[in-house]
C-alpha positions as MATLAB code, in Angstrom:
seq = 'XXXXXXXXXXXXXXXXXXXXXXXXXXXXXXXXXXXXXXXXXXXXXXXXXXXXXXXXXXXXXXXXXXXXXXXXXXXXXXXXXXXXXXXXXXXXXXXXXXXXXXXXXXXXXXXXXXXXXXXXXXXXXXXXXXXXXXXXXXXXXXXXXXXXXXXXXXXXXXXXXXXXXXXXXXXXXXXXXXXXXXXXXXXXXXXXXXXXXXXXXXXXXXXXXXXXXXXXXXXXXXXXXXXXXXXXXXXXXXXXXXXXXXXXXXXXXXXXXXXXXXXXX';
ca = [
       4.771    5.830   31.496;
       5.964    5.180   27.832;
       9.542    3.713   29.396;
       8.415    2.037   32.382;
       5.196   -0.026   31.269;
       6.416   -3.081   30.214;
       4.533   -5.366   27.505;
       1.260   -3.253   28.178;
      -1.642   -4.055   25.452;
      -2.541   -0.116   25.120;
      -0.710    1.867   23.021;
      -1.010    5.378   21.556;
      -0.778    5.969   18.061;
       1.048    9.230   16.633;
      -0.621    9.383   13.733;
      -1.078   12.629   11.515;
      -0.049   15.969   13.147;
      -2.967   17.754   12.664;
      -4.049   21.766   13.622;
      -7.675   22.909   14.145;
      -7.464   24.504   10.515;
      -6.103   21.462    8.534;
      -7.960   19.030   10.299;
     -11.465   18.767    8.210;
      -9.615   19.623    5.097;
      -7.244   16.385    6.003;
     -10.011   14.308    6.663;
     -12.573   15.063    3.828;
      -9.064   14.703    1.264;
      -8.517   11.256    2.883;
     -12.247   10.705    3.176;
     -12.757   11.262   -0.764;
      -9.519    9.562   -1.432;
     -10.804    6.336    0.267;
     -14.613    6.583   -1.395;
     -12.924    6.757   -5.003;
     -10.480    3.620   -3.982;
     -14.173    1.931   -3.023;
     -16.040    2.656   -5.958;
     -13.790    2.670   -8.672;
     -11.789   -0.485   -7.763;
     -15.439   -2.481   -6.939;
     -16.529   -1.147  -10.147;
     -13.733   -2.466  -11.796;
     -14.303   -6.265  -10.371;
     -18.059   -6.216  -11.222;
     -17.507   -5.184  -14.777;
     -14.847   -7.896  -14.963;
     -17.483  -10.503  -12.948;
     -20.010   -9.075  -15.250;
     -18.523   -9.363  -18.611;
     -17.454  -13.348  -20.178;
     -15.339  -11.210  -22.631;
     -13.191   -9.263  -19.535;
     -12.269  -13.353  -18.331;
      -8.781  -13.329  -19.437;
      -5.761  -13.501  -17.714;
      -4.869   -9.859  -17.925;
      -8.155   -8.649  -16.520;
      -7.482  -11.265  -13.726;
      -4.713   -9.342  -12.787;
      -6.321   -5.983  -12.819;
      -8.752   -8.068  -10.222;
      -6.110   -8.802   -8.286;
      -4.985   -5.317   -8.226;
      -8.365   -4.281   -7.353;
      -8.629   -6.581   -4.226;
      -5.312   -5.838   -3.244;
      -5.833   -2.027   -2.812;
      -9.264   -2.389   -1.415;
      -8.857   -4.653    1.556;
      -5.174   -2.798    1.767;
      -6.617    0.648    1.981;
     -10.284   -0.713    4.265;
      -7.485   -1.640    6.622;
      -5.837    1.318    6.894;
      -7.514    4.427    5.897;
     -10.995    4.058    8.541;
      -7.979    4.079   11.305;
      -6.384    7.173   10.196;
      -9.448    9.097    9.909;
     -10.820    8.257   12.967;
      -7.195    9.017   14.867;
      -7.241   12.769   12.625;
     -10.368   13.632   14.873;
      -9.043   12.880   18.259;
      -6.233   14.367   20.130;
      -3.066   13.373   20.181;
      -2.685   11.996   23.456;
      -6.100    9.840   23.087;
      -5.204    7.996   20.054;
      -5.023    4.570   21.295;
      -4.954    0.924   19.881;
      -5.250   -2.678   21.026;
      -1.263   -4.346   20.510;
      -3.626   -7.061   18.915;
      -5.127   -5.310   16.922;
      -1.616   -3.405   15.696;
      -0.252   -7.080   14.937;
      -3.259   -7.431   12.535;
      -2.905   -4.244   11.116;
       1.330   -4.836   10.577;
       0.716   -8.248    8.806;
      -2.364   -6.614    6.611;
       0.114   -4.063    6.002;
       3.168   -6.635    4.943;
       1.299   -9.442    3.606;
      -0.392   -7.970    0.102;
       2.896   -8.158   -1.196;
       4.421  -11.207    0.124;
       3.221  -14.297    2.783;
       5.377  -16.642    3.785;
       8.369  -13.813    4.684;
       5.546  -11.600    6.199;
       4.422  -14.447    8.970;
       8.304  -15.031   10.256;
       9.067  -11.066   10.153;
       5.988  -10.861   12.138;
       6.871  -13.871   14.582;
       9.963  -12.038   15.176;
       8.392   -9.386   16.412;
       6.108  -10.779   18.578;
       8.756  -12.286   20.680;
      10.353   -8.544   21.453;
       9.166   -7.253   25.003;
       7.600   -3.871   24.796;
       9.119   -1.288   27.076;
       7.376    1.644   25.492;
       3.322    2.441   24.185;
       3.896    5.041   21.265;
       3.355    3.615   18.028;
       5.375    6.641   15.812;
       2.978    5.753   12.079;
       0.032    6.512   11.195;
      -0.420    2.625   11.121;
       0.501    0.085   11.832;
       3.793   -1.317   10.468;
       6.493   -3.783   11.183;
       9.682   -1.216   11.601;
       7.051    0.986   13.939;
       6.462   -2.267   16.268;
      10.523   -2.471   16.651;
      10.647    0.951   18.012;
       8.171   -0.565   21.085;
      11.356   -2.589   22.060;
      13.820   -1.938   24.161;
      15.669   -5.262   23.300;
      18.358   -5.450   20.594;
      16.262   -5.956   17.216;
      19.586   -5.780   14.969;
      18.688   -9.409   14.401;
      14.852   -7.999   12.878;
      16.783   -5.209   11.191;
      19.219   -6.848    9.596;
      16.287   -9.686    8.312;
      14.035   -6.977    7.420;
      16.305   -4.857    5.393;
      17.701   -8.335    3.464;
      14.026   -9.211    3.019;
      13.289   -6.026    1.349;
      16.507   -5.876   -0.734;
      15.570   -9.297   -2.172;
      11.779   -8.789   -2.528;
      12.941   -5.230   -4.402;
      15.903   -7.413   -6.680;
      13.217   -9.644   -7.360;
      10.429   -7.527   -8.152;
      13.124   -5.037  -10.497;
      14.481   -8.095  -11.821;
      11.649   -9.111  -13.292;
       9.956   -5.876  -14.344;
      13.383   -5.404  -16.082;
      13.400   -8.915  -17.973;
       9.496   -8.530  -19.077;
      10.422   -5.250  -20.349;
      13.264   -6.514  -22.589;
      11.361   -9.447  -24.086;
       8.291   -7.096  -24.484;
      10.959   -4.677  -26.591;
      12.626   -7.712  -28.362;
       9.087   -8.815  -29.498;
       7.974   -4.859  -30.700;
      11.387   -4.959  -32.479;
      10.676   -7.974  -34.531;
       7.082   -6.993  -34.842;
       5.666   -5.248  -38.203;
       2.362   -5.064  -36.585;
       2.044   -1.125  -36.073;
      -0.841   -1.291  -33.552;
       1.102   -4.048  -31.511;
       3.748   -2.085  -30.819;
       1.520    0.817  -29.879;
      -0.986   -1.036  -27.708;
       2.527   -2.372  -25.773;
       3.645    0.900  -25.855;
       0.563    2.399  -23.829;
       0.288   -0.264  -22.000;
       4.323   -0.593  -20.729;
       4.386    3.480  -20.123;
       1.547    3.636  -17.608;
       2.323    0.742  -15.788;
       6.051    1.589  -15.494;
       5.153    5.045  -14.299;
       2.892    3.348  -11.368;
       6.140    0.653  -10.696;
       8.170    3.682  -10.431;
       5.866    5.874   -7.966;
       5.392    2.976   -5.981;
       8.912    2.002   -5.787;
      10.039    5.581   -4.699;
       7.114    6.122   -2.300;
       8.297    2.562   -0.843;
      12.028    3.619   -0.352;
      11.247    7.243    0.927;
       9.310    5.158    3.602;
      12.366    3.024    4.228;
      14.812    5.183    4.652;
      12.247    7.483    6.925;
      12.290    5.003    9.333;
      15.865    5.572    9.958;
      15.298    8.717   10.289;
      13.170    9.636   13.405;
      13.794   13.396   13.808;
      11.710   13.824   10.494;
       8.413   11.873   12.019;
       5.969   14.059    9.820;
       7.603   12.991    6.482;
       7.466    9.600    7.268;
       3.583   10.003    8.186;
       2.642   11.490    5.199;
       5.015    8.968    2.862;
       3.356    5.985    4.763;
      -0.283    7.358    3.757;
       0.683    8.163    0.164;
       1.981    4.969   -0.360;
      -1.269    3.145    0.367;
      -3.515    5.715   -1.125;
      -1.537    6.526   -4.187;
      -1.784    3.477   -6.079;
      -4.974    2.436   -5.063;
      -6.483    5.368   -6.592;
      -4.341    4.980   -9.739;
      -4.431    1.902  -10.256;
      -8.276    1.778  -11.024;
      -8.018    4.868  -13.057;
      -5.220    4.198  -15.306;
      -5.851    0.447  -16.236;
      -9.500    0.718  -16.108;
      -9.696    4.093  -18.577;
      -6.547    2.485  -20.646;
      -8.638   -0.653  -21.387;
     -10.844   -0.429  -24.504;
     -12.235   -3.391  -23.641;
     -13.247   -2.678  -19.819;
     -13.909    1.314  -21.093;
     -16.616   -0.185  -23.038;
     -18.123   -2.379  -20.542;
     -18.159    0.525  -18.674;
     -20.536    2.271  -21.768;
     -22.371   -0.501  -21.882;
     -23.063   -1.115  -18.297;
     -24.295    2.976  -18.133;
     -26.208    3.041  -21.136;
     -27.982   -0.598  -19.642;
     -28.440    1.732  -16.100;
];
């Protein structure tokens, strides 16, 4: 059936390889995983709604981190958990509903890029119904094809390599004029708050940069399908738990809304 149905709108998800023993222990770690992305990243927007002091632009941007790994993750995670409880060979999903899911998936990083890689693949036929990710994904809608997609590899690939120049680029030039203006700088405290404040989020750049490659170069690689599963949930659930944790916690300023919003409860 998966070679011979041609352009059908049912397809079967791989998902997680799950046992009967890792299962429940799968799901409640996901389960938890996804509550803590909830709370703490909603928290984290009503303290900044909450608070006329927390309206700069740099809690702006934590907002925008916030909404970014909450819709992300709502989009993803519910569909993973519900596949971990049914077999296999039942784990089916609309083609719609996969498009969805692939731009979701594409577009909190970029837009414009994400609607033509996705009109791209919307033109392939579909010879085959196995959707080999957890989720939904653009290199995983390729694989449906049995046209030649070296035309959506070869834009793919150059899309990522300059999204990734871009993005290093200019995490590389902020860094430099952030050390150029510590280095000039007598304020003691300055330098310390940029410290702090340059470590953590270079150690999130750095996991999600990795996490983003292994899943990459995975995709070339189909005979290790249970990597690739686990490196395409960790990179969605990662930094969205992170994220929250380490900028909300670093922040005086948003640690003490959060005091002052408990001791008010």
């Amino acid at each position: 059936m998966e070679n011979y149905t041609f352009n059908s709108l049912t397809l079967r998800m791989e998902g997680l390889s799950v046992t009967e023993t890792n299962k429940y222990p799968i799901f409640v770690f996901l389960l938890l995983a996804y509550m803590f992305i909830l709370i703490a990243n909603v928290g984290i927007l009503i303290l900044i709604w909450r608070e006329r002091s927390l309206h700069q632009p740099m809690y702006l941007l934590f907002c925008n981190l916030s909404v970014n790994d909450v819709m992300g993750n709502s989009l993803l995670v519910p569909r993973v958990l519900s596949d971990i409880m049914v077999p296999p060979s039942e784990r089916f999903i609309h083609y719609y509903e996969c498009l969805v899911q692939a731009f979701t998936t594409h577009m909190f990083g970029t837009n414009a890029h994400t609607v033509l890689m996705v009109g791209m693949t919307i033109r392939l036929n579909r010879c085959r119904t196995l959707i080999t990710n957890p989720y939904c994904d653009n290199p995983s809608l390729f694989k449906l094809s049995c046209e030649n997609v070296y035309a959506n590899n070869v834009y793919g690939l150059t899309y990522t390599v300059v999204l990734l120049t871009a993005s290093i680029g200019c995490v590389v030039l902020t860094y430099f004029k952030i050390t150029a203006a510590c280095l000039t700088s007598k304020s003691k405290s300055l330098n310390t708050k940029a410290l702090k404040t340059c470590s953590t989020h270079l150690c999130l750049y750095l996991m999600m940069l990795v996490s983003g490659f292994v899943l990459i170069i995975l995709h070339r690689f189909p005979q290790y399908p249970e990597y690739r599963n686990i490196a395409a949930i960790m990179f969605n659930v990662v930094p969205g738990s992170l994220n929250p944790l380490i900028y909300g916690l670093q922040s005086k300023e948003i640690h003490k809304s959060q005091l002052q919003f408990s001791m008010d409860i």
